[in-house]
N, C-alpha and C positions, 0 to 999 in steps of 0.2 A: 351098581354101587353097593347094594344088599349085600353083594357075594363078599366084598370085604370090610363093610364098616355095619356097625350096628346101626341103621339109620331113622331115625325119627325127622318126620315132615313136618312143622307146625304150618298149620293157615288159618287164617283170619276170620275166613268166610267161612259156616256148617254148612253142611251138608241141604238142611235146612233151607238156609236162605237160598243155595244157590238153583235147588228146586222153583222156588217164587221167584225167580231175578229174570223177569220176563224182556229185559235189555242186553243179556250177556252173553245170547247168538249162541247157548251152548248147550249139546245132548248130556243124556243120561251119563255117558262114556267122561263126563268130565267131574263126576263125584268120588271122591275120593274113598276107597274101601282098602282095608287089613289086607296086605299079601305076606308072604313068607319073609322073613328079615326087615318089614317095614312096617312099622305104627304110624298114625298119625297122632295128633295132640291139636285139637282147636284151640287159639288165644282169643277166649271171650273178649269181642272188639264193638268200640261202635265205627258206624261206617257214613261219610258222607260223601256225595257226589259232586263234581262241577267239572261238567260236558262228557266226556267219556273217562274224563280220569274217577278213579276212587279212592279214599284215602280211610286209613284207622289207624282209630286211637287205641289203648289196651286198655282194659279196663279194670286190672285188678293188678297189685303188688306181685302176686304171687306167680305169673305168667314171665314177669321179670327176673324173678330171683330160681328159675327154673334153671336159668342158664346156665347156672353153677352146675347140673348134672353132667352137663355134655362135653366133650373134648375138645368142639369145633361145634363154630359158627357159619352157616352158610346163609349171607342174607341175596335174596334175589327180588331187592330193591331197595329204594333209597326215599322217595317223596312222603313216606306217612308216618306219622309221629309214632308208627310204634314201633317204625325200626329203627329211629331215631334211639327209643328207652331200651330197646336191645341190646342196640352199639354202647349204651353209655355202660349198663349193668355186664358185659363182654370185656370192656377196659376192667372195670372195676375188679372183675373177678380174673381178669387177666387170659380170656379164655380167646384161645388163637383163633382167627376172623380171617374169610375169602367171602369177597364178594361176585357176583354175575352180574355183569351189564351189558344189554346187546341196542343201546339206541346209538343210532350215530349222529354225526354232527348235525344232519339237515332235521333232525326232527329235533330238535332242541330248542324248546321253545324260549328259554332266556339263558343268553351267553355270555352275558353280564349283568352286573347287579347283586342285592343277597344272596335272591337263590341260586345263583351260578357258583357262587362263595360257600354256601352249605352243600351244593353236591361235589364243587370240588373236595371239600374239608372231609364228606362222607367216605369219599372213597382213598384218600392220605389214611384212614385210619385201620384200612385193611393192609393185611400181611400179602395179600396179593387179591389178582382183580381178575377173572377169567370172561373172555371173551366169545362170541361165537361168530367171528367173520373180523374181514379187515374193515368195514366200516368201524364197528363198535372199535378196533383196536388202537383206529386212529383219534376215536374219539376221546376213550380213556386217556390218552398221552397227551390230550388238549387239555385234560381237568387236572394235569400237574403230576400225574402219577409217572412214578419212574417207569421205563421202559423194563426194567427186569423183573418188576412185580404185574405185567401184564404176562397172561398166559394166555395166549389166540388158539380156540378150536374151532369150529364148523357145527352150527346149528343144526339138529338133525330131529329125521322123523324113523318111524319103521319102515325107509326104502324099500326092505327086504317083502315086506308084504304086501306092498302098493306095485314091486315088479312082478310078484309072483303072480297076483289076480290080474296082470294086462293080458292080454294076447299077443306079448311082443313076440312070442314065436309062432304067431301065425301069421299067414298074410293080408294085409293089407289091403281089400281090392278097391275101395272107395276111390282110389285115383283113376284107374282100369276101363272100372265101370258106369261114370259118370256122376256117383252119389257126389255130393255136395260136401263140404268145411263143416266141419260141428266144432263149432266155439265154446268155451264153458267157463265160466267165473262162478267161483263160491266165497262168501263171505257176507260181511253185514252190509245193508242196505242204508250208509248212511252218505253223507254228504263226501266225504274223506277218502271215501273209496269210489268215487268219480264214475258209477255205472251208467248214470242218463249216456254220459259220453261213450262209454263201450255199445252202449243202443246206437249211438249216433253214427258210429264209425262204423259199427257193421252193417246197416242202412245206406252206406255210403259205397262199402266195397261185395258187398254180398251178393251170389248168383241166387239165380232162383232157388237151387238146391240145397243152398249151404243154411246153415242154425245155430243160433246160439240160444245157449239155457244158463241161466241167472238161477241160484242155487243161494238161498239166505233168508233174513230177516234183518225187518227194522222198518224206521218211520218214511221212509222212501218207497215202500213198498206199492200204495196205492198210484204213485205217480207214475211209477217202470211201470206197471200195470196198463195206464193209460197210453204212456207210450211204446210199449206195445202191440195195443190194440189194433196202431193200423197196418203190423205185419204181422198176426198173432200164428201164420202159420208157420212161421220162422221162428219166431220169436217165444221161446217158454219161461215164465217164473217158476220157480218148484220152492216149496218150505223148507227149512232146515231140516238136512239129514243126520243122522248118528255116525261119527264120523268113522265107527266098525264098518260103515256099506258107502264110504268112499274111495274107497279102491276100487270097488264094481262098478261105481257110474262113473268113475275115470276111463276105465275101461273101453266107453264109449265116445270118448269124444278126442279130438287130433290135436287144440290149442288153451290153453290157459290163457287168460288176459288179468295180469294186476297193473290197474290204472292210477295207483291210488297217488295220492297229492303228496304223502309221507308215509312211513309204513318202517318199524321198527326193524323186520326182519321181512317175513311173508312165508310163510313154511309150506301155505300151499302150494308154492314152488315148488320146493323140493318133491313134494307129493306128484306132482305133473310130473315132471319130471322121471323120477323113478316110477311111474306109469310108460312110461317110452311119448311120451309127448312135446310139443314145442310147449314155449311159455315168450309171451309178450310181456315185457315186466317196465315200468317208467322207471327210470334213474334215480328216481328219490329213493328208491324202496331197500332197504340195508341187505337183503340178500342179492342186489345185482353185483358188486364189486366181487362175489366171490364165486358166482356160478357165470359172469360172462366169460363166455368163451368158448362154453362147453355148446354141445350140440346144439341145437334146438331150441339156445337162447335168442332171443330179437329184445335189443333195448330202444324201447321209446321215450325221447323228449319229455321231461319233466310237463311243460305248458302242450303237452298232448298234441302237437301240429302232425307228430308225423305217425300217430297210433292207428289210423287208418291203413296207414303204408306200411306198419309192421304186421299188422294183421293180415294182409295182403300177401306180403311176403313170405309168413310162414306157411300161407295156401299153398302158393305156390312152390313153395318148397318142399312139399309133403311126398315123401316118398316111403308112405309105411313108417311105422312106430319103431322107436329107437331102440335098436334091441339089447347093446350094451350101455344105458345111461355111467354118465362119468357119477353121479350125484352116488350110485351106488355103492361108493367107497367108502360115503360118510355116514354110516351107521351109529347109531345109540352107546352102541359097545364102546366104537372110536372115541364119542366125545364124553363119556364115561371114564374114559382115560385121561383124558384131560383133566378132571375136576381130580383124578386118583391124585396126578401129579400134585396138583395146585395143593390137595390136603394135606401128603404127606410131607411139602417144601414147609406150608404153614406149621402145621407141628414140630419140623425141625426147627424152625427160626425160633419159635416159642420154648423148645426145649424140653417138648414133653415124647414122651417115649408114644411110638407109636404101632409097636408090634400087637397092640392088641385092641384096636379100635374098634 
């Protein structure tokens, strides 16, 4: 996006804090630093919590009436009162507005009521609404927004470097030679992401040889510990890695498992994935509707009955790592382009020239 617009990132959270935010399961790699064509701008905020959401206020006039500098608005969200006084100070100064929303219908916690009424009205006040899958797209057209102002791309990661450190052009031989399934889930250890059950399930389907490793943090941690313990030689927890040397322990493992009860998207999909790996994924999780089909997918039951069976399945279907993943097509660039569209349709609509953004 560098390459064509002049682009400034505001975020809520410094630097600072996200260093101490000893709940937000994230490495170094997620601190925001200067690259070429890109500033950042923090809007001194305050922040408060309730359960996993976060929300901020802004704290000064003056992070408001900034807005006036920019050409375009891109907000990439809707719940906290500060992008509330964005949108409002955005109208005011008439400054064209695209918004990004990727949760879909099942994880919407109120479908009626006020707040269903305020994020409908949030997103009516964008010039258009960019998506990244068909869950979000179907969602968006549920909160009243016209069908021509939604613009559907594909959520993406750096495929390209999660295929390049596989060994999908080597062989294989763990089928051959008797090794065992190495299962691997990375993410937070919370209730939401339903791991006691991935313990259970592969306790249930597992050969002597086969492993799974649990890769994360959080307050669940002591418990998966426990349990465990009484197959710890199968069984590994490992701490949070930097997600720079997630391609290398992908590298070594055959299946991804997301169990999770909701799940906005789940990107480390895509990351399995473009690794040449299967991926076990439950049906709530918004990246299923757009990646079944492709290789290597297995969708499990929402109420978990048959996530044993898919994990099973994908043992047994293991013949070597997938050496051209479809996932590979949706790259950064791609959906890059997407947002290119989505700005310069906004700028038309608005009527501002935009040969020189």
């Amino acid at each position: 996006m560098a390459e064509n617009y002049k682009l400034t990132i505001a975020v809520l959270e410094s630097n600072e804090s996200l260093k101490h935010d000893s709940e937000a399961n994230r490495g170094t790699d997620w601190l925001h630093r200067e690259t070429a064509g890109v500033r950042f701008e923090e809007l001194p905020s305050w922040k408060f919590s309730r359960g996993e959401s976060r929300y901020y206020v802004l704290k000064n006039v003056a992070s408001l009436l900034s807005v006036r500098k920019y050409d375009l608005v891109l907000f990439g969200g809707w719940e906290s009162p500060a992008y509330w006084s964005l949108l409002a100070f955005a109208l005011m100064f008439r400054v064209p507005r695209v918004a990004f929303y990727e949760s879909p219908l099942n994880t919407m916690a109120h479908t009626t009521g006020p707040i269903a009424w305020m994020r409908s009205t949030f997103f009516r006040f964008m010039d258009l609404v960019v998506v990244p899958g068909v869950a979000a797209a179907e969602a968006v057209r549920h909160l009243g927004v016209q069908p021509e102002k939604v613009i559907q791309g594909f959520n993406a990661v750096d495929v390209t470097e999660f295929h390049n450190v596989s060994p999908s052009h080597v062989t294989d031989n763990s089928v051959s030679n008797g090794m065992g399934h190495r299962y691997l889930y990375v993410g937070q250890l919370i209730q939401r992401k339903r791991t006691k059950a991935i313990i259970e399930a592969f306790n249930e389907i597992a050969t002597a040889e086969d492993e799974l490793t649990i890769i994360g943090s959080g307050p669940l941690r002591e418990e998966l510990l426990l349990m465990a313990g009484s197959n710890e030689s199968q069984i590994r927890l490992l701490e949070y890695v930097e997600y720079s040397a997630l391609p290398r322990v992908m590298s070594f493992y055959h299946t991804l498992i997301l169990a999770s009860e909701r799940e906005v998207w789940g990107l480390v999909v895509n990351e399995a994935l473009a690794s040449g790996m299967h991926a076990v994924v439950t049906e709530n999780c918004g990246v299923l509707p757009s990646v079944q089909g492709m290789a290597g997918v297995y969708a499990a039951q929402l109420g978990l009955q048959d996530l044993a069976v898919q994990m099973k399945r994908s043992a047994t279907d293991w013949n070597g790592r997938i050496e051209s993943p479809e996932i590979l097509q949706f790259t950064p660039e791609r959906f890059a382009e997407v947002f290119d569209r989505a700005f310069k349709s906004s700028l038309e609509i608005r009527g501002h020239d935009n040969s020189d953004k």
